[in-house]
C-alpha positions as CSV (number, residue, x, y, z in Angstrom):
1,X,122.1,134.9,90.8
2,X,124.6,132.3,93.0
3,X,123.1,130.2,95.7
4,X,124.6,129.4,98.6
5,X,125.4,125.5,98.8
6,X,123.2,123.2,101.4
7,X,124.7,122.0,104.4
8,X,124.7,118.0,105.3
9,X,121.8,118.8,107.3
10,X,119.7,120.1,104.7
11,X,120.5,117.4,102.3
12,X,120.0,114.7,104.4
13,X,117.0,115.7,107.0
14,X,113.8,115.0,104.9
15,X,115.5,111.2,104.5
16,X,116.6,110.3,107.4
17,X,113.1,111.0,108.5
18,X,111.6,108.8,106.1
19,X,113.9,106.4,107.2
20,X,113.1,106.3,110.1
21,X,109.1,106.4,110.1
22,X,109.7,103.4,107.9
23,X,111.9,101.8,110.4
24,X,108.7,102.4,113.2
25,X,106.3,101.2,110.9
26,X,108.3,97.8,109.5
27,X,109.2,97.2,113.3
28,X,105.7,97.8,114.4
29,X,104.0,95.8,112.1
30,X,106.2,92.6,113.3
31,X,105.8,93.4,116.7
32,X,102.2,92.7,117.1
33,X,98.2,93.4,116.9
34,X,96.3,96.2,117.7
35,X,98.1,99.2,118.9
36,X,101.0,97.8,116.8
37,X,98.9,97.7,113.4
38,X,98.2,101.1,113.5
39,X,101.9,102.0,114.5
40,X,102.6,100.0,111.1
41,X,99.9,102.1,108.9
42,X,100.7,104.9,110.3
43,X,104.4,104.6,109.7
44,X,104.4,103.0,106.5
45,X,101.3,105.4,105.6
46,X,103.3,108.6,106.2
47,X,106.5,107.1,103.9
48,X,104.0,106.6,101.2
49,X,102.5,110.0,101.6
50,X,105.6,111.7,101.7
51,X,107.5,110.0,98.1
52,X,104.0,111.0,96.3
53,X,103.8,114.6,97.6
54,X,107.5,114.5,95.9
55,X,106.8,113.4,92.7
56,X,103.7,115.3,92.7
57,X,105.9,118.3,94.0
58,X,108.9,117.5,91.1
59,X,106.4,117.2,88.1
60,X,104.8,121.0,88.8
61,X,108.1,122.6,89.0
């Protein structure tokens, strides 16, 4: 059974989001306190998140 090659979009989606909730978080942890901080976490927090569900994700397949 063929499949059907991926598109640039569904190559490079799940990255460039990545990339850019890193961007946030970097950028809102020099920014400031408070509200800023969390941005940072948050940000940072969900790039984390998202590289372990992957090699969580790579190791069960």
């Amino acid at each position: 059974m063929k499949s059907r090659p991926l598109g640039l979009t569904a190559i490079f989606a799940i990255p460039l989001v990545v990339a850019t909730l890193s961007l946030i978080g970097l950028v809102g942890a020099l920014l400031g306190d408070g509200i800023w901080d969390w941005i940072g976490w948050l940000g940072l927090g969900a790039c984390a998140a998202v590289t372990g569900w992957a090699l969580i994700a790579r190791r069960i397949r």
